[in-house]
Every structure is written in structure tokens, then in C-alpha cells.
ZAVEXFI-638023 format. One record per residue: residue number from 0; x, y, z of N, C-alpha, C in turn. Coordinates in steps of 0.02 Angstrom, whole numbers, plus 32768, in hexadecimal, padded with zeros to 4 digits. Layout:
+-----+------+------+------+------+------+------+------+------+------+
! seq !   nX !   nY !   nZ !  caX !  caY !  caZ !   cX !   cY !   cZ !
+-----+------+------+------+------+------+------+------+------+------+
! NUM !    X !    Y !    Z !    X !    Y !    Z !    X !    Y !    Z !
...
+-----+------+------+------+------+------+------+------+------+------+
// end
This chain:
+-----+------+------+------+------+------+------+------+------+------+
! seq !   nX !   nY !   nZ !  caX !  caY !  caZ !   cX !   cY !   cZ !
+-----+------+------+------+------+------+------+------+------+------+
!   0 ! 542A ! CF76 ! EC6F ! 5467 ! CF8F ! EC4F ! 546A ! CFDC ! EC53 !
!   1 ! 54AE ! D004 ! EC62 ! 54A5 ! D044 ! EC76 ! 54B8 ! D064 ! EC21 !
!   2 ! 5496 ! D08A ! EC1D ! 54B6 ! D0AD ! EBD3 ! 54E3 ! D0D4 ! EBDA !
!   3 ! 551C ! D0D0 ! EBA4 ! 554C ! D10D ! EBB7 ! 5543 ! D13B ! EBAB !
!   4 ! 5564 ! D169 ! EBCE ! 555B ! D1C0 ! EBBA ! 5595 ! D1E0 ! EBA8 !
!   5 ! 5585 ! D1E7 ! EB60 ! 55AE ! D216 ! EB3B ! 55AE ! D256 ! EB52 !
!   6 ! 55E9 ! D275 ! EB5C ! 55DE ! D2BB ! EB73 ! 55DD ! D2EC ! EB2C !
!   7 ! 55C6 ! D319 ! EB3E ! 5593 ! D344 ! EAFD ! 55B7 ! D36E ! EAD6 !
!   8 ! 560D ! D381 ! EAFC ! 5635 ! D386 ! EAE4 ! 564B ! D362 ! EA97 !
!   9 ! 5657 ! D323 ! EAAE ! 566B ! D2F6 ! EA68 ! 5618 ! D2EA ! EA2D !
!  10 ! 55EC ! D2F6 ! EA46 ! 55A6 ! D2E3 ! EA24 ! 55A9 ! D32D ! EA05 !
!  11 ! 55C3 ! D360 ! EA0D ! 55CD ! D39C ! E9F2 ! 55FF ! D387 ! E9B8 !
!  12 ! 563A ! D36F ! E9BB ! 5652 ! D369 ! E986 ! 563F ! D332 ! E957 !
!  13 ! 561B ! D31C ! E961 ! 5609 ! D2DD ! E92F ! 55EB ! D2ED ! E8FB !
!  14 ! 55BF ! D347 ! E8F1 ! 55A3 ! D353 ! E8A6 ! 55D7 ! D36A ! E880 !
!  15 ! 5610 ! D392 ! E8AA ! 563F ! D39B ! E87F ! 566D ! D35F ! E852 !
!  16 ! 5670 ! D33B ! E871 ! 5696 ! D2E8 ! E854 ! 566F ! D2C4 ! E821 !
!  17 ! 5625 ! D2D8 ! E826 ! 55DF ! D2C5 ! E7E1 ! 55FE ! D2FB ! E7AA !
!  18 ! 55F3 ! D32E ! E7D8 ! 55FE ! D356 ! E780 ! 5639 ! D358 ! E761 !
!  19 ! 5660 ! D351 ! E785 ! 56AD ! D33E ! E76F ! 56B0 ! D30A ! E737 !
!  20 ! 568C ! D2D8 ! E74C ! 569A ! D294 ! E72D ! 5655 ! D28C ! E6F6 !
!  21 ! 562E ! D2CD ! E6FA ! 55F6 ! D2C0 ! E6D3 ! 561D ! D2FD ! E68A !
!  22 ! 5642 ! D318 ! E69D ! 5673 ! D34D ! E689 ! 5696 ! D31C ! E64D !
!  23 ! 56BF ! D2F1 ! E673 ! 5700 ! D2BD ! E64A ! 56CA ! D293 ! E623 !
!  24 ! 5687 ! D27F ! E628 ! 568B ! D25D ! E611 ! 5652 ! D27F ! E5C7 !
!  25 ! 5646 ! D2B5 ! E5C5 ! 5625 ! D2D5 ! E58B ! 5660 ! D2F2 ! E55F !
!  26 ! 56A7 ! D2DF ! E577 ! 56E2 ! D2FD ! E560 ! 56FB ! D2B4 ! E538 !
!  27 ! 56C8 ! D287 ! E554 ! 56F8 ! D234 ! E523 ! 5733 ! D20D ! E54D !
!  28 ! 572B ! D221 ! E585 ! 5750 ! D1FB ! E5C0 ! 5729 ! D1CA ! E5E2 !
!  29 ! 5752 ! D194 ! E5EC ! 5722 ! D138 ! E5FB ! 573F ! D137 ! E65E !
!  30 ! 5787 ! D13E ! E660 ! 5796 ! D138 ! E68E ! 57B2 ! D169 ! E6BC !
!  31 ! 57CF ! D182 ! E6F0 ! 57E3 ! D1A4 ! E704 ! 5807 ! D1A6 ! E747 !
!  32 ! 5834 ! D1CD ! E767 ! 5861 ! D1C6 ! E797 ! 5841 ! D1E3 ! E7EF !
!  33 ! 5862 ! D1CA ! E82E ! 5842 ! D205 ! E854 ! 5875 ! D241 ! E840 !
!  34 ! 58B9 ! D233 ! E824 ! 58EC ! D269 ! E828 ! 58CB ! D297 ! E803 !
!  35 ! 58B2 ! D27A ! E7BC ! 5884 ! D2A3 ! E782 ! 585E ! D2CB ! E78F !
!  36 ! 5827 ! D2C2 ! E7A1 ! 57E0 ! D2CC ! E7DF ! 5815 ! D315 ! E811 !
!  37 ! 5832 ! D302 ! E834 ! 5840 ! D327 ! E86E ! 5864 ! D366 ! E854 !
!  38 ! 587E ! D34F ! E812 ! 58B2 ! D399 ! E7EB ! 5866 ! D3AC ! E7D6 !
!  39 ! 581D ! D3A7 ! E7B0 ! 5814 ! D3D4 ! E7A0 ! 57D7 ! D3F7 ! E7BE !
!  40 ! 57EF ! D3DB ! E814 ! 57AE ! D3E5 ! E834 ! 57E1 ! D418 ! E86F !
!  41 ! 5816 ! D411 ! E873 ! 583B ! D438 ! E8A0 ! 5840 ! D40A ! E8F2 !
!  42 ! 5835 ! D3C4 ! E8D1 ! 5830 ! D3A8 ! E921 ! 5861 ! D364 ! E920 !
!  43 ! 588A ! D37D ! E950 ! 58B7 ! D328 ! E958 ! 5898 ! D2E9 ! E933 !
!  44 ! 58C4 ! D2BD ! E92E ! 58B1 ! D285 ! E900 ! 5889 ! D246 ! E93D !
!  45 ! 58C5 ! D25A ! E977 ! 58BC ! D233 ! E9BA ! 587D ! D24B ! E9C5 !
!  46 ! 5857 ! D291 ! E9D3 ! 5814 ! D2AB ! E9DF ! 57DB ! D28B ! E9CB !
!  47 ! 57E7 ! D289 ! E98F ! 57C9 ! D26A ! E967 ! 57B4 ! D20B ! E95C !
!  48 ! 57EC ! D1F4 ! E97C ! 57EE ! D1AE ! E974 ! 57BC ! D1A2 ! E9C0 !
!  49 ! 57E3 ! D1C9 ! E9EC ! 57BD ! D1C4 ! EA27 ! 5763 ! D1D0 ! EA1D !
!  50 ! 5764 ! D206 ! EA0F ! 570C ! D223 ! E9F4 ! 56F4 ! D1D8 ! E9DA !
!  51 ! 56FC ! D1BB ! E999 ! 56DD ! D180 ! E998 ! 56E0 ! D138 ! E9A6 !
!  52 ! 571C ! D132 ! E9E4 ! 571D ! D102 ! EA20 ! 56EE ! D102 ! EA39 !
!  53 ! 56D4 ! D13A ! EA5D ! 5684 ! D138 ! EA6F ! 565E ! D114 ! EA51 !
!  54 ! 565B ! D10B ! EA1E ! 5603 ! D0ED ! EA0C ! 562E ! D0B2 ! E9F0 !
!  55 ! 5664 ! D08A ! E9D2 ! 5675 ! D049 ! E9B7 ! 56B4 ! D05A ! E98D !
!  56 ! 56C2 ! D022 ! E982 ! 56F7 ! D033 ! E943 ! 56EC ! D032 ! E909 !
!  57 ! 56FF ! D04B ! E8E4 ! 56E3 ! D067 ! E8AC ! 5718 ! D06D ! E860 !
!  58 ! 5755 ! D066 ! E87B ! 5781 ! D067 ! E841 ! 57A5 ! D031 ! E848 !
!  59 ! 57F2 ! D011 ! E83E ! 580F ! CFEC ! E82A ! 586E ! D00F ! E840 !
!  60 ! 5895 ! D005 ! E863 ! 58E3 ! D014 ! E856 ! 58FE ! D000 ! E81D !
!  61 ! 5913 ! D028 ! E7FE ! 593D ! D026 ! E7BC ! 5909 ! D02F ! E793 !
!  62 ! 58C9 ! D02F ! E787 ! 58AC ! D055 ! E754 ! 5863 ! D06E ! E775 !
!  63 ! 5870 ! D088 ! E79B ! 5846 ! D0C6 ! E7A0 ! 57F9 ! D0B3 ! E7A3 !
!  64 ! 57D7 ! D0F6 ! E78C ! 577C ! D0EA ! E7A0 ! 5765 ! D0FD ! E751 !
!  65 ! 571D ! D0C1 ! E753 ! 5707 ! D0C2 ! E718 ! 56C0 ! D0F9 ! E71F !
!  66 ! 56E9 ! D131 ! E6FD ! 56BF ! D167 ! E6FC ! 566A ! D155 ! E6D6 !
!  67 ! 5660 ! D12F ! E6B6 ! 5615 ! D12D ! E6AF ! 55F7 ! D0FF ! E6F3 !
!  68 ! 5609 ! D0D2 ! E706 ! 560D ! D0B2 ! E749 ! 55F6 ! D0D5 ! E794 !
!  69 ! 5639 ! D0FF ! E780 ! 563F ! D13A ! E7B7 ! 560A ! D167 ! E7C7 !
!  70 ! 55F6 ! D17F ! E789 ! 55C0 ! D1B7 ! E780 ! 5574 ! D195 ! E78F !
!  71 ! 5577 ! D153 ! E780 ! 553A ! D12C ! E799 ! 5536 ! D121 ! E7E1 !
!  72 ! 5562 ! D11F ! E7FB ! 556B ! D106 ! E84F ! 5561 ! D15F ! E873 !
!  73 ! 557F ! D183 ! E85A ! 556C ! D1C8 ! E886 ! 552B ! D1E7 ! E876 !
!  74 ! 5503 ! D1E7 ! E83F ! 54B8 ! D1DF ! E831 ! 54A0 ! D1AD ! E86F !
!  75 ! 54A8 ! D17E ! E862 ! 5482 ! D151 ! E899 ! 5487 ! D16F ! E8F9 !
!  76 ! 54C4 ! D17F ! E90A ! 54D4 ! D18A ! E938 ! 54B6 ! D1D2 ! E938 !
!  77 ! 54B8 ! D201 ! E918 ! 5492 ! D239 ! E929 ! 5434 ! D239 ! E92A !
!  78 ! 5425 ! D20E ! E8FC ! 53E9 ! D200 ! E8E5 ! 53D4 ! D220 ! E8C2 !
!  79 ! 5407 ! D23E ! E897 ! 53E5 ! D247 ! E858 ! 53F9 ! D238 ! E80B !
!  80 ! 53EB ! D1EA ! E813 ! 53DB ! D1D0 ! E7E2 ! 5385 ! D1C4 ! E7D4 !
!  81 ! 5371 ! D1E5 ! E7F2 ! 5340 ! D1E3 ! E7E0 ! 52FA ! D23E ! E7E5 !
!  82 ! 52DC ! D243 ! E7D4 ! 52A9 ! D292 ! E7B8 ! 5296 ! D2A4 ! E80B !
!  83 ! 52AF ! D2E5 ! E81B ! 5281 ! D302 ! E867 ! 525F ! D33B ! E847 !
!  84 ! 5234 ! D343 ! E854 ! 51F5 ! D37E ! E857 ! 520E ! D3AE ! E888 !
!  85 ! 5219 ! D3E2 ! E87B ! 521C ! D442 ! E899 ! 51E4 ! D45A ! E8A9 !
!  86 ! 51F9 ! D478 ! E8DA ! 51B2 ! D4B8 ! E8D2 ! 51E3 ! D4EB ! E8E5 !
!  87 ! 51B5 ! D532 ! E8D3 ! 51E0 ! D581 ! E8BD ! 51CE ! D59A ! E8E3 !
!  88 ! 51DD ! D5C5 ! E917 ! 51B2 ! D5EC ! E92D ! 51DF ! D637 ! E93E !
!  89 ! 51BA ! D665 ! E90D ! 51DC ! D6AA ! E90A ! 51DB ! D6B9 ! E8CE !
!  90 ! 51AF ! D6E3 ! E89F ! 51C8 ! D700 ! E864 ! 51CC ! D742 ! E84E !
!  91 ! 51FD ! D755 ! E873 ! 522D ! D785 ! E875 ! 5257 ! D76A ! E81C !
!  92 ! 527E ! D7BF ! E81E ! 52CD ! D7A6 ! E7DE ! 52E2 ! D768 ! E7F9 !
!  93 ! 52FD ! D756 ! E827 ! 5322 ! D71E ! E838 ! 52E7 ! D6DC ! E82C !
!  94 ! 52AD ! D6D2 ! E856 ! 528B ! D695 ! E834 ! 5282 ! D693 ! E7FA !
!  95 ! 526B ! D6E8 ! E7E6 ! 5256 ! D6CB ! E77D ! 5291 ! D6B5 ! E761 !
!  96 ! 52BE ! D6CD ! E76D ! 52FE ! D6A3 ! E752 ! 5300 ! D64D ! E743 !
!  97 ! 52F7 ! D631 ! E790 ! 5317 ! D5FA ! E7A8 ! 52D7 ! D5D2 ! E790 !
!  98 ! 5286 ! D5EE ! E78E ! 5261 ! D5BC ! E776 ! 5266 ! D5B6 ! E730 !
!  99 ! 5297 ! D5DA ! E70E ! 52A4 ! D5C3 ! E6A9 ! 52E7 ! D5B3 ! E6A8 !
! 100 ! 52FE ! D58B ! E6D1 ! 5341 ! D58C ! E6D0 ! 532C ! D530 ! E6C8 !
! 101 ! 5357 ! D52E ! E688 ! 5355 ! D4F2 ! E67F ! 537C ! D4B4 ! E689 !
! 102 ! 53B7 ! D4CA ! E6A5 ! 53E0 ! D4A9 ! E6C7 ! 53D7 ! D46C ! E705 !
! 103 ! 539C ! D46F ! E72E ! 538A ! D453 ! E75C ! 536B ! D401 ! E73E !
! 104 ! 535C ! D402 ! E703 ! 532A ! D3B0 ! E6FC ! 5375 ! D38B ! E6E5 !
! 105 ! 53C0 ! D3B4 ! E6C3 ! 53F1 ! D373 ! E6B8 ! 5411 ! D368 ! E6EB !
! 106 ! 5403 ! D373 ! E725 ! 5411 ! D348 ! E76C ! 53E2 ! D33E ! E79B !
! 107 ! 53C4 ! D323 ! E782 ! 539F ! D307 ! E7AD ! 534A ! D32A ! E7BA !
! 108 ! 5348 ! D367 ! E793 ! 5309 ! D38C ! E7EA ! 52DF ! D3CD ! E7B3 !
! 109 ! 52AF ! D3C9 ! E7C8 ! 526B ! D3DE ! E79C ! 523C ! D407 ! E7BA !
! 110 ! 5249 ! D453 ! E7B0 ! 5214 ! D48B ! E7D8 ! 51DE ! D45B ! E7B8 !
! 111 ! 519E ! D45D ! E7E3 ! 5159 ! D451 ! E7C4 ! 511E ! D47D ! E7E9 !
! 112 ! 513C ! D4AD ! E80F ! 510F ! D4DA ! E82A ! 512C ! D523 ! E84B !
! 113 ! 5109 ! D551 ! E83A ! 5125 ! D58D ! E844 ! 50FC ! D5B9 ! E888 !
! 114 ! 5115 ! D5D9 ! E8AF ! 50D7 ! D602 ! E8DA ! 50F5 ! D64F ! E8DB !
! 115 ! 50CB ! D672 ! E8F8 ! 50D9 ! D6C1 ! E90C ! 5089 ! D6CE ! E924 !
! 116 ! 50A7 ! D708 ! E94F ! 506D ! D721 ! E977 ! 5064 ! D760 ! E968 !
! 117 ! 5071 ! D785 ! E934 ! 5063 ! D7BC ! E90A ! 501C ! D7B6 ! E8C0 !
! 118 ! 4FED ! D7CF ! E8F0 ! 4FA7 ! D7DE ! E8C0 ! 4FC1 ! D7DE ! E86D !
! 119 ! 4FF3 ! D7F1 ! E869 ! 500A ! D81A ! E819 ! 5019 ! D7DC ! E7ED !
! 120 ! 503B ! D7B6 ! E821 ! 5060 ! D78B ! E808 ! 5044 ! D73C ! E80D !
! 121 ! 4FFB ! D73B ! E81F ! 4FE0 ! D6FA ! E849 ! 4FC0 ! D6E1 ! E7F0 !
! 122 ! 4FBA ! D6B5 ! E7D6 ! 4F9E ! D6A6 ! E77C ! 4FBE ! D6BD ! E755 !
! 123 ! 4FFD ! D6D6 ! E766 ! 5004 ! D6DA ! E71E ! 5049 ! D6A1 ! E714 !
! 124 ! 5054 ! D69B ! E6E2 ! 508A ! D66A ! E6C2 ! 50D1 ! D695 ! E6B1 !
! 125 ! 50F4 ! D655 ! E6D6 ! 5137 ! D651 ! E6B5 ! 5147 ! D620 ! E68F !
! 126 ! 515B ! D623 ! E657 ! 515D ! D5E3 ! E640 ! 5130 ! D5C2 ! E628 !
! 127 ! 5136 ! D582 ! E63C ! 5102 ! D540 ! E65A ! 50E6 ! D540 ! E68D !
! 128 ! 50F7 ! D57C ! E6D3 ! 50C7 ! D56D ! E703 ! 5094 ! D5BB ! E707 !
! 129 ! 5053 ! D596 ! E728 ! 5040 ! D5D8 ! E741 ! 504B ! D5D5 ! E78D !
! 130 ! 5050 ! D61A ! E7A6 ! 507B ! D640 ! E7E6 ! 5035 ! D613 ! E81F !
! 131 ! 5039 ! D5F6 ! E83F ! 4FFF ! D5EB ! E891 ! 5004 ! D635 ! E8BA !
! 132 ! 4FCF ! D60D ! E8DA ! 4FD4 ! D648 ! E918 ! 5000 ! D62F ! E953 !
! 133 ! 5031 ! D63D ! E97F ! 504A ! D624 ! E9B9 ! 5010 ! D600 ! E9EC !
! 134 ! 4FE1 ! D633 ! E9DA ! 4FAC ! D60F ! EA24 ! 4F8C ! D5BD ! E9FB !
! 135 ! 4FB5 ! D5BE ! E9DF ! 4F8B ! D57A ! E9C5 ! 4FC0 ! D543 ! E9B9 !
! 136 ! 4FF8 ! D55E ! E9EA ! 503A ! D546 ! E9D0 ! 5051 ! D50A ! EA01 !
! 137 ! 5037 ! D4F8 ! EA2F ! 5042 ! D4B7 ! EA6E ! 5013 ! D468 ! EA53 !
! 138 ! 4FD3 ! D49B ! EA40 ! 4F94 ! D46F ! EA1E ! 4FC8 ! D43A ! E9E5 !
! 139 ! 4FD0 ! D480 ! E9AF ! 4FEC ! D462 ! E968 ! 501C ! D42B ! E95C !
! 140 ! 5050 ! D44B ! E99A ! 50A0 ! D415 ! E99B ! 5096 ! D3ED ! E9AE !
! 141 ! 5063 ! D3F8 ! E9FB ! 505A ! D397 ! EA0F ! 5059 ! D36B ! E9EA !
! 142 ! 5008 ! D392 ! E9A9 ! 4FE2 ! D353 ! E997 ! 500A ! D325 ! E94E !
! 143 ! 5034 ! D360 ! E940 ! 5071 ! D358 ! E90F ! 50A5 ! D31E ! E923 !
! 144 ! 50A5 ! D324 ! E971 ! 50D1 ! D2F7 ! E98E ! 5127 ! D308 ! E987 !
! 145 ! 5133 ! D335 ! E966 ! 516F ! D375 ! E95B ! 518D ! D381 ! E9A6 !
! 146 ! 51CB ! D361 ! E998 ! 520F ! D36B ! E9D0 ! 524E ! D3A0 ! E9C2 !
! 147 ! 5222 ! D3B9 ! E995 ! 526D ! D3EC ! E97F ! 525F ! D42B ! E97A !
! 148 ! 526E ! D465 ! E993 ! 5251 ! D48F ! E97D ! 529C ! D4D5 ! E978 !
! 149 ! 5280 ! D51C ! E959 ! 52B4 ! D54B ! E944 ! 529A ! D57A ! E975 !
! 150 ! 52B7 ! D5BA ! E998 ! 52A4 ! D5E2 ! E9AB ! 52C3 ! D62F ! E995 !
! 151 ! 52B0 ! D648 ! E966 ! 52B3 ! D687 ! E94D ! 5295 ! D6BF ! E955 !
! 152 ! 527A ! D6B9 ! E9A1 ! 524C ! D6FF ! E9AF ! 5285 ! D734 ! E9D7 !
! 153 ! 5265 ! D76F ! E9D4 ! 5286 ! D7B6 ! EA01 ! 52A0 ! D76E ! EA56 !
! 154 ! 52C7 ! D79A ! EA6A ! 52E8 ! D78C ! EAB7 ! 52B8 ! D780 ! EADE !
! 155 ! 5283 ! D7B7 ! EAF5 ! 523C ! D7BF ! EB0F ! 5224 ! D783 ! EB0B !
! 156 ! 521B ! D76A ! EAD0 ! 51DF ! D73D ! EAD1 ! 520D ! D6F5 ! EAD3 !
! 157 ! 523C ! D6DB ! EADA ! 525A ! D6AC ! EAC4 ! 5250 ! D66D ! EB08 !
! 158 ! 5241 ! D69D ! EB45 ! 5233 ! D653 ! EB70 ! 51EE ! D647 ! EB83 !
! 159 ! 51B7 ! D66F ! EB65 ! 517E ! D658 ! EB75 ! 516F ! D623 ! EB32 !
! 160 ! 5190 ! D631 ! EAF7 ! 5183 ! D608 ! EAAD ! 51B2 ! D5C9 ! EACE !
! 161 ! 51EC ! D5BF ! EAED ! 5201 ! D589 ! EB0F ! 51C5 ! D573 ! EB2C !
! 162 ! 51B4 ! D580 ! EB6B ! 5188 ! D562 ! EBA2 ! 5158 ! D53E ! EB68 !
! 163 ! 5118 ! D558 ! EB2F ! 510A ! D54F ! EB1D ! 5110 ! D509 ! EAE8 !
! 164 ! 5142 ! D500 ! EAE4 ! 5169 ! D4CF ! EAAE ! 5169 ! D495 ! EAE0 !
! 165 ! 519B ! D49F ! EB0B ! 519D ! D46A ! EB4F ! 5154 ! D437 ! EB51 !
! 166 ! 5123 ! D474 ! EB56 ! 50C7 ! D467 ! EB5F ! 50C7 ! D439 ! EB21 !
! 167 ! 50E6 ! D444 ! EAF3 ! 50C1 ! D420 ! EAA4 ! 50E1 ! D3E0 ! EA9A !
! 168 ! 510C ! D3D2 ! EAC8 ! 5142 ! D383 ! EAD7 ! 5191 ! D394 ! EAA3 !
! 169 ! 5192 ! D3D6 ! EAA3 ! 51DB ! D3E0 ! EA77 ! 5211 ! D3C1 ! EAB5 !
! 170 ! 523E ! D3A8 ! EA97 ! 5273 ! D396 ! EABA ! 52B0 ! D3AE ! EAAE !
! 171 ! 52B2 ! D3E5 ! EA65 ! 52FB ! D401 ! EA46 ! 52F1 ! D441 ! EA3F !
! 172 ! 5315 ! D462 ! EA49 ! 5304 ! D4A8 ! EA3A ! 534D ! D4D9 ! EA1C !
! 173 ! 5337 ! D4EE ! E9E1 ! 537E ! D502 ! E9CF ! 536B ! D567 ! E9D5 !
! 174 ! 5399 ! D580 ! EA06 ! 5360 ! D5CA ! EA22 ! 53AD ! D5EC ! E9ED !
! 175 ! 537F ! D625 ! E9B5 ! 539D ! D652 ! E9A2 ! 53A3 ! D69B ! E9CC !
! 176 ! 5379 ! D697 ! E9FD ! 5358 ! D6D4 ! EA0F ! 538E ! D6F0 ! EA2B !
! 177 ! 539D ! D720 ! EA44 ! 53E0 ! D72D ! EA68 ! 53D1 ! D73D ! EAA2 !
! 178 ! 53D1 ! D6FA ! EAE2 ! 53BD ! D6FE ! EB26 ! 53BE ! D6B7 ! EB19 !
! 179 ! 53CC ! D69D ! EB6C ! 53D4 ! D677 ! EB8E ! 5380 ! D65C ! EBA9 !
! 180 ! 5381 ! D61D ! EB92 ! 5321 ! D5FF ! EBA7 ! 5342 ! D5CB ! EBCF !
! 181 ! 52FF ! D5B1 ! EBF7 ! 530B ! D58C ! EC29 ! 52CC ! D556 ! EC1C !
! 182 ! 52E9 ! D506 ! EC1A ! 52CF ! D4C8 ! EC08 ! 52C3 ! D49C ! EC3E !
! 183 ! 5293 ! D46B ! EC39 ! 529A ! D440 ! EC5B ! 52F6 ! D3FF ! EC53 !
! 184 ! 52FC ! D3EF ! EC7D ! 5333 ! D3C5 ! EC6A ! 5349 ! D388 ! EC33 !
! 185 ! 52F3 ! D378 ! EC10 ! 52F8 ! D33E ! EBE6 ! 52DD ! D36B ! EBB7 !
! 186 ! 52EE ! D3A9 ! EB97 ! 52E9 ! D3D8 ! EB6A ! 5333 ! D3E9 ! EB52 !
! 187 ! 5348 ! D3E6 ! EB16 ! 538A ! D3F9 ! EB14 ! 5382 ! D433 ! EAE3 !
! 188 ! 53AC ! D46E ! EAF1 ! 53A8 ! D498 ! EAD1 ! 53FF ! D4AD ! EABD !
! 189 ! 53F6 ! D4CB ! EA7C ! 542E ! D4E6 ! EA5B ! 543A ! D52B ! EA55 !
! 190 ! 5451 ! D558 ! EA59 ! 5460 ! D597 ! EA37 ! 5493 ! D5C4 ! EA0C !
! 191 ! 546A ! D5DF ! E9D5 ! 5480 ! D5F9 ! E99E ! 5485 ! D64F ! E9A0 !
! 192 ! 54B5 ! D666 ! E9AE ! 54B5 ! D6A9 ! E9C0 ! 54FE ! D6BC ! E99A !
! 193 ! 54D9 ! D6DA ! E96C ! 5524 ! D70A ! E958 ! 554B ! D73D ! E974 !
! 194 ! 552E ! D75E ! E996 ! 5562 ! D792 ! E9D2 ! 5594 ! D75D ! E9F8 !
! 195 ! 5573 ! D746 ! EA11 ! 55B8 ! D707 ! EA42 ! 55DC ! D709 ! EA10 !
! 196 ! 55CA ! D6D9 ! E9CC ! 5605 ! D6C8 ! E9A7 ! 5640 ! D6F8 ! E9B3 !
! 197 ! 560C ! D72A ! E97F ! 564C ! D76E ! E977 ! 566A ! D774 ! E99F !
! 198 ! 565B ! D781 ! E9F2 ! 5678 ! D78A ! EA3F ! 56A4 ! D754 ! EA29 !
! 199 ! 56B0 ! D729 ! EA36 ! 56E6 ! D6FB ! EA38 ! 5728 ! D716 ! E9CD !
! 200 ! 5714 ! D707 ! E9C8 ! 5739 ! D71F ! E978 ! 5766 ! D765 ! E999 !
! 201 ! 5749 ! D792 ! E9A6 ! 5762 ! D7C8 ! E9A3 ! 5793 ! D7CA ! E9E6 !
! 202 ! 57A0 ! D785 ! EA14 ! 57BB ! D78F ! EA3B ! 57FE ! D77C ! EA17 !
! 203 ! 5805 ! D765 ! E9EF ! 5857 ! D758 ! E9D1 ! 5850 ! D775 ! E995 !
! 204 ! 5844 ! D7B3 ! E996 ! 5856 ! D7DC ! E97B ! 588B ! D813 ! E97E !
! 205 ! 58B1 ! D848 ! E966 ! 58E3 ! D877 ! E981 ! 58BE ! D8AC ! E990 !
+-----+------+------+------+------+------+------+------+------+------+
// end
């Protein structure tokens, strides 16, 4: 049987349509519309109906999608209905931030290990964790068995801490660093860069 392939386009909008509906429903809303959904997500209703044609049907004509339902089926389809393990690597302002940021365990995903390759910074604690050393950082993630990892180091260092990760069986990589890394092909990586943003914002601007 051939599996289908969602293009990554629509798998991009599918966290927005969770939090949407994880949104309505901490607000005391049971059911909900694609028209609903699409006014307060800024995306056609049709977009939207289409987006979860892909994976089944899921609502009903004439009354709509059952938002606790709903919110269970896009957990499943993303996979996270269930706890992933993080690893950190960079603690810089931007990692000490992101490893006390507590936002990450109510969807899904759980720093449980921190690294940096700064003497200063190698034992001591943030938090709950104490800081590793990087050179001990391929060993650690393997044996952890950890597919997820953050990348918050300087530009410089951001594709040898890739290569490295690759080595430790990471398969996700979400790169803060501001530069472009290069993966094997069954590695998927994301990037979080606030200059782009701005670059784009400030283009519809006066």
C-alpha cells in the first residue's frame, strides 16, 4: 500500500486549526464551523475543509465539527497526543530563556536535556537542569533515544551542533540560529528567525 503524501504546506497549517479549536474550546464552545475556524484563523472556510479532506472526514453538513472530537483527531495526526523529550543545545539569552519557558509540556514536548560548549557554563543549573558538555552530546541523545532537538547556538556553530545531532539519531530539528544548516533528507528541520519575520512585516508597510 503506497502512503499518501501530504504536502507540508497543509501539515503547516494544521497546528494553527489545534490551537484554534483548543482556543474555542477553553472558551466553552462544543462545536464549531469551517466558516468559524476560517474567520478566526484568516483562512477560507473551503481551505480549510479541504486541509482536513486529507486525513478523513471529520465533521458533519449542517452541523459542523465537534470541537473536542476535532482537537483529538489533530493531536493524533500530528503526534502529539502523546510526551516527546527535547534536547537544548545553546545557552546563550535565547536558550536560557526557552529552557524555563514553560509553555512547551501543554503541547505535547519536554526539554530534558540542556548542552553548551562554554567552560563557564558546563554544571551549572538552570532550573531543573544542569548545563552538559556538547562533547558529550551524540553519546547522551542516542542513549536517551531523543528525536527532537532545539538549536540556539551563535551562526558559527549551528551546523557542526547539526551534523552532531544527525550522529545522535535526531530526526527534528527546530534551528533558532540565524543561518541556513544542511541535513540529511530523513532529518526535518524548521526555522525560527526573527529578522525574516520582520523582513517580510515591514514589507507592507508605508
Amino acid at each position: 500500500m503506497i502512503e499518501k503524501t501530504i504536502p507540508d504546506i497543509i501539515v503547516g497549517r494544521l497546528p494553527h486549526y489545534l490551537r484554534a479549536l483548543q482556543q474555542m474550546s477553553l472558551n466553552g464552545g462544543h462545536t464549531t464551523s469551517s466558516q468559524e475556524l476560517g474567520e478566526t484563523l484568516g483562512i477560507s472556510a473551503a481551505q480549510i475543509r479541504k486541509d482536513l479532506s486529507q486525513f478523513g472526514e471529520f465533521g458533519k453538513q449542517g452541523t459542523g465539527y465537534s470541537i473536542p472530537f476535532l482537537i483529538q483527531q489533530l493531536q493524533t495526526i500530528l503526534k502529539v497526543n502523546r510526551m516527546w523529550e527535547m534536547a537544548l543545545i545553546g545557552i546563550g539569552d535565547l536558550g536560557h530563556a526557552i529552557a524555563r519557558y514553560q509553555g512547551f509540556a501543554k503541547a505535547g514536548f519536554h526539554i530534558t536535556m540542556v548542552f553548551d560548549n562554554d567552560p563557564a557554563k558546563i554544571g551549572t543549573k538552570i532550573g531543573d537542569f544542569v548545563v552538559q558538555d556538547t562533547n558529550t552530546m551524540i553519546h547522551t541523545i542516542s542513549k536517551a533515544g531523543i528525536k527532537i532537538a532545539m538549536i540556539t547556538t551563535p551562526a558559527s556553530g549551528a551546523q557542526q551542533v547539526a551534523d552532531c545531532l544527525v550522529k545522535a539519531g535526531v530526526k527534528a530539528i527546530l534551528n533558532y540560529a540565524p543561518t541556513s544548516i544542511t541535513t540529511p533528507p530523513d532529518v526535518r528541520t524548521q526555522y525560527i528567525d526573527p529578522v525574516i519575520n520582520l523582513q517580510r512585516l515591514t514589507y507592507y508597510l508605508e
